[in-house]
matplotlib code that plots the C-alpha trace (Angstrom):
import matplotlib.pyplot as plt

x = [89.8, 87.1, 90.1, 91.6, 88.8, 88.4, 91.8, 91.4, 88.2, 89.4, 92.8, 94.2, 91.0, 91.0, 95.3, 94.5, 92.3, 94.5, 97.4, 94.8, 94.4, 98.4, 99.2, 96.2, 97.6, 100.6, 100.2, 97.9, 100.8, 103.3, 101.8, 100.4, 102.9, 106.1, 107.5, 106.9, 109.3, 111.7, 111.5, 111.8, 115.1, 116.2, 116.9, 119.7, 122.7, 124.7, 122.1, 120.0, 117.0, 117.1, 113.1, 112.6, 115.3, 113.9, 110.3, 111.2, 112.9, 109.9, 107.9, 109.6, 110.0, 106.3, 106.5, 109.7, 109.0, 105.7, 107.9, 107.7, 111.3, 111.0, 108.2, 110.8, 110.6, 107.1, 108.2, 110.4, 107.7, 106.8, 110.0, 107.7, 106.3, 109.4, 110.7, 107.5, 107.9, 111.1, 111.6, 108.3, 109.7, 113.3, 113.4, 109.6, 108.5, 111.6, 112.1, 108.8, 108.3, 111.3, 109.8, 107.0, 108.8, 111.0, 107.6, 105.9, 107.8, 111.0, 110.6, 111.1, 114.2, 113.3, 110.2, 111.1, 113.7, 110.9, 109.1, 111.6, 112.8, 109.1, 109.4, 112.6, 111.5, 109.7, 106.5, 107.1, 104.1, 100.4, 101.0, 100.0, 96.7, 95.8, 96.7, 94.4, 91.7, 91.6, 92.1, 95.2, 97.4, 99.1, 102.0, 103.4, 102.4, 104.5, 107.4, 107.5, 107.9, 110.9, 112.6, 111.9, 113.0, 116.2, 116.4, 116.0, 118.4, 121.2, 120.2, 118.4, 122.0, 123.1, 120.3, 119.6, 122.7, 122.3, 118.8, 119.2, 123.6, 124.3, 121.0, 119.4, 123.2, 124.0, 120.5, 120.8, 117.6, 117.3, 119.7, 122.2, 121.4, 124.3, 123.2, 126.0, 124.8, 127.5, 126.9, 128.2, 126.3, 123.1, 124.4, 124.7, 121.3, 119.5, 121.9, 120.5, 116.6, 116.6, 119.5, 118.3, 114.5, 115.2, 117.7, 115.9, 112.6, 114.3, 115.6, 112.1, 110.8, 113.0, 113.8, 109.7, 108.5, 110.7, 110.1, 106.2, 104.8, 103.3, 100.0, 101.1, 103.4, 100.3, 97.2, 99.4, 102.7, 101.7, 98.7, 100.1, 102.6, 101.4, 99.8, 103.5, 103.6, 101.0, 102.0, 105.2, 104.0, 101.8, 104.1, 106.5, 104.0, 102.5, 106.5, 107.3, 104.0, 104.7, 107.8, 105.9, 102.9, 103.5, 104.3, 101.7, 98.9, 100.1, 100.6, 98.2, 98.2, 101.8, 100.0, 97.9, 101.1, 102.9, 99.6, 99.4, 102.9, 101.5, 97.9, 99.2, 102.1, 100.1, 97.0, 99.6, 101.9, 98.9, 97.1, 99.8, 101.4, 98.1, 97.4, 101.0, 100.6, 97.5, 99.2, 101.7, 99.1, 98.9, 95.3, 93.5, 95.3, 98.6, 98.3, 96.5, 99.8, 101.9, 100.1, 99.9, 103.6, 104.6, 101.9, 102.7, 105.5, 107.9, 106.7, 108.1, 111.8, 111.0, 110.5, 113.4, 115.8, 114.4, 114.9, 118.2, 119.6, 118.8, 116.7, 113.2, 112.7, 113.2, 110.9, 112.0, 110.4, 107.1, 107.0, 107.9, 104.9, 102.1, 102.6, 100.4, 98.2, 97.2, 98.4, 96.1, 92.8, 94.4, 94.6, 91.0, 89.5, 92.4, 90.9, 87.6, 88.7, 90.2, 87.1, 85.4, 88.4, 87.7, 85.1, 88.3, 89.5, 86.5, 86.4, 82.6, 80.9, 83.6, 83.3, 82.4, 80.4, 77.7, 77.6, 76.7, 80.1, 80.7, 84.5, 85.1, 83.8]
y = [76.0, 74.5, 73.2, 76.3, 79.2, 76.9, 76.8, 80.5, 80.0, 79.0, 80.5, 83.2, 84.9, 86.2, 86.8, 90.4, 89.5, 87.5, 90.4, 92.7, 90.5, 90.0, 93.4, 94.5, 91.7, 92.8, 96.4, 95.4, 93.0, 95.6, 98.4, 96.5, 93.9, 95.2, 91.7, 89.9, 91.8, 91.5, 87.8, 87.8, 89.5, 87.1, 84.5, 86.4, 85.9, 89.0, 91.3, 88.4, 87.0, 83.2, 83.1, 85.4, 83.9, 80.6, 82.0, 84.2, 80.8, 78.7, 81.0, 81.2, 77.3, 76.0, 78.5, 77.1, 73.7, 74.5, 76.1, 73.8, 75.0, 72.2, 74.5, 77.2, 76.0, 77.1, 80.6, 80.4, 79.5, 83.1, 85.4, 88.3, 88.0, 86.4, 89.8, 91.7, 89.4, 90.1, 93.2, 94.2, 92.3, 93.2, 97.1, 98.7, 97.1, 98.2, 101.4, 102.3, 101.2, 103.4, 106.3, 105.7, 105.2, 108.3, 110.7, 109.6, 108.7, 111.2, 112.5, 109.2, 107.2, 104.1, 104.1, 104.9, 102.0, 99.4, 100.3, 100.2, 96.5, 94.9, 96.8, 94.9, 91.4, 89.3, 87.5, 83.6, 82.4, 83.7, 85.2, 81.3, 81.8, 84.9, 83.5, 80.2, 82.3, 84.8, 81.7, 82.9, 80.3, 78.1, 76.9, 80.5, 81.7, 78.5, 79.6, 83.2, 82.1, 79.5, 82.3, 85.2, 82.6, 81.7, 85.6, 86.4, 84.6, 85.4, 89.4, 90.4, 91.2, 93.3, 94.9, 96.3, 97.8, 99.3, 101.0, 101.5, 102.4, 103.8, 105.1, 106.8, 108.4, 109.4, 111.0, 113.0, 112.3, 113.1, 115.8, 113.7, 110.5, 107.9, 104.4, 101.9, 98.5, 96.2, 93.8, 91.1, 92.0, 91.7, 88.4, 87.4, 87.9, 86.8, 83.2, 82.5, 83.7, 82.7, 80.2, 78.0, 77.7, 77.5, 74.9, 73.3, 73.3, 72.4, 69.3, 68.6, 68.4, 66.5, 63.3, 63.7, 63.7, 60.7, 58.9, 59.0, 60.8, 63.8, 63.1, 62.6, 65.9, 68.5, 66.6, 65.3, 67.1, 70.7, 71.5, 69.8, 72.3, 75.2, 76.9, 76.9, 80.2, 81.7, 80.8, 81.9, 85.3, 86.0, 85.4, 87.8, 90.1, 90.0, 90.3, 93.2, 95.4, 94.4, 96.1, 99.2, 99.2, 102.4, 104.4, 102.7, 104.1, 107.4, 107.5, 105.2, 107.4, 105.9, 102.8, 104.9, 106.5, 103.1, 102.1, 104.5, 103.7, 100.1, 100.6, 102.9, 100.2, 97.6, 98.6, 100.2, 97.6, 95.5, 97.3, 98.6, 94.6, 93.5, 95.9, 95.7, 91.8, 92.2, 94.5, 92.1, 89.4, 87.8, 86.3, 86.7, 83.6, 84.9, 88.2, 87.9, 85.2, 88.0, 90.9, 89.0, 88.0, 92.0, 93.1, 90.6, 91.0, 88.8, 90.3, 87.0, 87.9, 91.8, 90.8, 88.7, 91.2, 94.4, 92.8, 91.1, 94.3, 97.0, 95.2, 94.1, 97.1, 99.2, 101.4, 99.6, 96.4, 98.0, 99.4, 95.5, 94.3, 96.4, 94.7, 91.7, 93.5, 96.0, 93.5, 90.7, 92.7, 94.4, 91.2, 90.1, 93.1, 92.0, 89.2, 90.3, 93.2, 90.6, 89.0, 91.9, 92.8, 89.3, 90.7, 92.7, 89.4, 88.9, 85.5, 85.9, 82.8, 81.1, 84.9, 84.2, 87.6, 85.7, 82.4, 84.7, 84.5, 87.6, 87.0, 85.3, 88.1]
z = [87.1, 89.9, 91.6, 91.8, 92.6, 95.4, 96.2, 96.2, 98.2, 101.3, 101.6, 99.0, 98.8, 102.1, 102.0, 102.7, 105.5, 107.3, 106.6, 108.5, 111.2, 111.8, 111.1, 114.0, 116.2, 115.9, 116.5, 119.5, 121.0, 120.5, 121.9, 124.7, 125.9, 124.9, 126.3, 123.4, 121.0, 124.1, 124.0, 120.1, 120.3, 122.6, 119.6, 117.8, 115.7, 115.6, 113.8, 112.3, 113.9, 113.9, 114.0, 111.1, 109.6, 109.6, 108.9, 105.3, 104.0, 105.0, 103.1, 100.2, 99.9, 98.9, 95.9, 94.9, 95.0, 92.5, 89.5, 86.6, 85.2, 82.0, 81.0, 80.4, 76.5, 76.2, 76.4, 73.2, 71.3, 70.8, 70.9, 70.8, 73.8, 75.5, 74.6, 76.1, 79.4, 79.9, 79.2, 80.9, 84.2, 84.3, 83.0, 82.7, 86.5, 88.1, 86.5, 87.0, 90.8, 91.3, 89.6, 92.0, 95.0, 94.6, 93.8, 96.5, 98.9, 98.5, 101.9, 103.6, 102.2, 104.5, 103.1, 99.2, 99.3, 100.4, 98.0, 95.7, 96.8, 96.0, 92.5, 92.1, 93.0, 90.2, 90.7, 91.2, 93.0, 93.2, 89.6, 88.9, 90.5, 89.2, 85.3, 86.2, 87.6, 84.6, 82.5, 81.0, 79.2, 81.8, 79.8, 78.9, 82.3, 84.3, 81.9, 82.5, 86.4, 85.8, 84.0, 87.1, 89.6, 87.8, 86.8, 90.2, 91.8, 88.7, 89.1, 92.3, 93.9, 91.2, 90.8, 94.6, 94.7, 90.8, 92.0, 95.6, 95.7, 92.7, 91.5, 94.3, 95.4, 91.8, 91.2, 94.2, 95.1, 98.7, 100.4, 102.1, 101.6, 101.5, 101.2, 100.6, 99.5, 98.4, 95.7, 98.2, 101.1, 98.3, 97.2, 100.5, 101.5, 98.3, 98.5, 102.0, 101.7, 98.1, 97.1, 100.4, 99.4, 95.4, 95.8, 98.1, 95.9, 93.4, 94.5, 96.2, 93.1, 91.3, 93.8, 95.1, 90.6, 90.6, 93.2, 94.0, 90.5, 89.1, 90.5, 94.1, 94.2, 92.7, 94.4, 98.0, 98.6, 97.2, 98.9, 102.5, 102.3, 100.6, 104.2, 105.1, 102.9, 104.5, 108.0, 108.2, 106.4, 108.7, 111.5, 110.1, 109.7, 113.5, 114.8, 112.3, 113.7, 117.0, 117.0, 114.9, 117.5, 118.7, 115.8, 113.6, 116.1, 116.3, 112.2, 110.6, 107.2, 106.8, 105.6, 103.1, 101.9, 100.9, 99.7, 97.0, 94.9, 95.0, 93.6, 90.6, 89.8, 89.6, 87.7, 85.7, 84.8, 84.0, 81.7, 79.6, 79.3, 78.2, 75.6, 74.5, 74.3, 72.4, 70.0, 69.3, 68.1, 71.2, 72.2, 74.7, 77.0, 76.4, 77.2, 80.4, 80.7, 80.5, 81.8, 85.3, 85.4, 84.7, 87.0, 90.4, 92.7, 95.0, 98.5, 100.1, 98.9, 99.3, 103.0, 103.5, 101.6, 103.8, 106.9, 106.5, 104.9, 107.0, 110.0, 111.4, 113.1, 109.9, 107.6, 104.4, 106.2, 107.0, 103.1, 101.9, 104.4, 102.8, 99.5, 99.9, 101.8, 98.4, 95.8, 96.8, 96.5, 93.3, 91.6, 92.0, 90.7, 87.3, 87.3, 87.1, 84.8, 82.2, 82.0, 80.9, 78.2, 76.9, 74.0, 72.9, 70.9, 69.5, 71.6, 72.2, 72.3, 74.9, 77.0, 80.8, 80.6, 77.9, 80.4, 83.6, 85.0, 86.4, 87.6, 90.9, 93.2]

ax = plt.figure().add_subplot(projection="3d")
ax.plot(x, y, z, "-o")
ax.set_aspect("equal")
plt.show()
């Protein structure tokens, strides 16, 4: 646990400030010295930029090579909550995020299918953190990832153009609106920003466990690479503001409007897995588990998808882009929440709240 509020300490604590700092850079740069994005699009292949390209994978990578998918058995040990899991991950979160996407944000279809995107794409990464920091039970949570990564790359496809093609076009939603998103073109994309990093963590894990150890790979090779995520984030981020500059300083409450399908979701999804998880006889390590996993969101591949689908310079990338920026901070004050929901199992005398822990803020 030390190992990992400190962890938290020095870099995913302040995720949100760092977001703030390349989303005001790159508004700044943008607005300023229009060159930049000029020289950016400089570096293209057809309609895909080799930069961002190259960036998106890089950021997905760390994450993948961190997925311990021999824990997938852990999960199986309770059917009743590898029920809630999946079901939670794969129909509530989506469904829901949608709901969300379309009340809100009806009025701007660019906007609403961002949204939608994030809602779509399963947690694989920080949802680790958040479990270890509300000292949820590691085992279950490690196997509810391996299952959304492997879930992710057997369903993403299908299920962008099931939400976004057939859903939003059959409903009617908004008057006129036409999107055609083949399954292909979706299977395309999530092959190269997912298939390349997942394969390639994958087999980074396996030849690096064998070869050097289990020690070496979580206490060397994992933390020289995790700032790789982080990195090319951020870089994605200044580049996608930069080329929003303008429009983001003449309408700053567009930010406040994609912030507020986010901050319901979330707190939502949370709340309602946890209780549910409870209900079910879980205790209190396995339903924080399992409330984070339902809760947390693949922004990374949300990113990736947004841009390569409909472009960098697109409103369903800015919408992808807020979602670290609000899920971050939402997930600390979870953290800090599940602490206090502790007393609810009657797990008193190990409660941080009676040891004057107060969470991690």
């Amino acid at each position: 646990m030390a190992s990992v509020t400190k962890r938290l300490s020095f870099i995913d604590k302040f995720l949100t400030l760092w977001i703030f700092i390349a989303m005001a850079a790159g508004v700044l740069i943008g607005y300023f010295y229009p060159p930049f994005t000029a020289w950016i699009g400089k570096f293209q292949l057809g309609a895909t930029s080799i930069p961002i390209t190259i960036g998106l994978i890089l950021m997905m990578y760390p994450p993948l090579t961190k997925v311990k998918y021999g824990k997938m058995g852990v999960a199986f040990k309770n059917k009743r909550l590898l029920f809630l899991s999946l079901f939670q991950n794969w129909l509530i979160g989506p469904l829901f995020m949608f709901a969300l996407a379309v009340l809100f944000l009806r009025d701007n279809p660019g906007y609403m299918i961002g949204v939608i995107l994030v809602g779509l794409a399963r947690c694989i990464a920080m949802v680790i953190v958040w479990n270890d920091l509300a000292k949820g039970d590691r085992e279950l949570g490690v196997g509810n990832v391996a299952f959304n990564a492997l879930f992710q790359v057997l369903f993403y496809a299908f299920y962008i153009y099931l939400f976004i093609t057939v859903f939003l076009n059959a409903l009617g939603i908004v008057k006129g609106l036409n999107i055609n998103i083949s399954i292909l073109e979706s299977a395309k994309t999530v092959l190269i920003y997912l298939g390349i990093p997942f394969f390639a963590g994958l087999l980074t894990r396996f030849i690096l466990l064998k070869a050097k150890g289990k020690e070496w790979f979580e206490n060397v090779f994992s933390p020289f690479i995790s700032p790789i995520t982080l990195i090319a984030l951020l870089f994605t981020i200044i580049v996608i503001f930069s080329l929003k500059g303008k429009f983001i300083i003449e309408a700053p409450f567009d930010v406040v409007r994609i912030a507020i399908p986010y901050i319901i979701y979330f707190f939502t999804m949370w709340f309602i897995t946890f209780f549910a998880a409870k209900k079910l006889g879980a205790n209190y390590e396995q339903s924080v588990a399992v409330s984070f996993s339902a809760a947390s969101n693949d922004f990374e591949l949300a990113i990736a998808v947004a841009i390569a689908i409909f472009g960098i310079n697109s409103n369903q990338a800015f919408a992808t882009v807020i979602g670290p920026l609000i899920e971050v901070p939402v997930m600390i004050v979870l953290v800090n929440i599940a602490f206090r929901l502790k007393k609810a199992f009657g797990n008193i005398k190990n409660s941080p709240l009676l040891k004057g822990d107060r969470g991690i803020l």
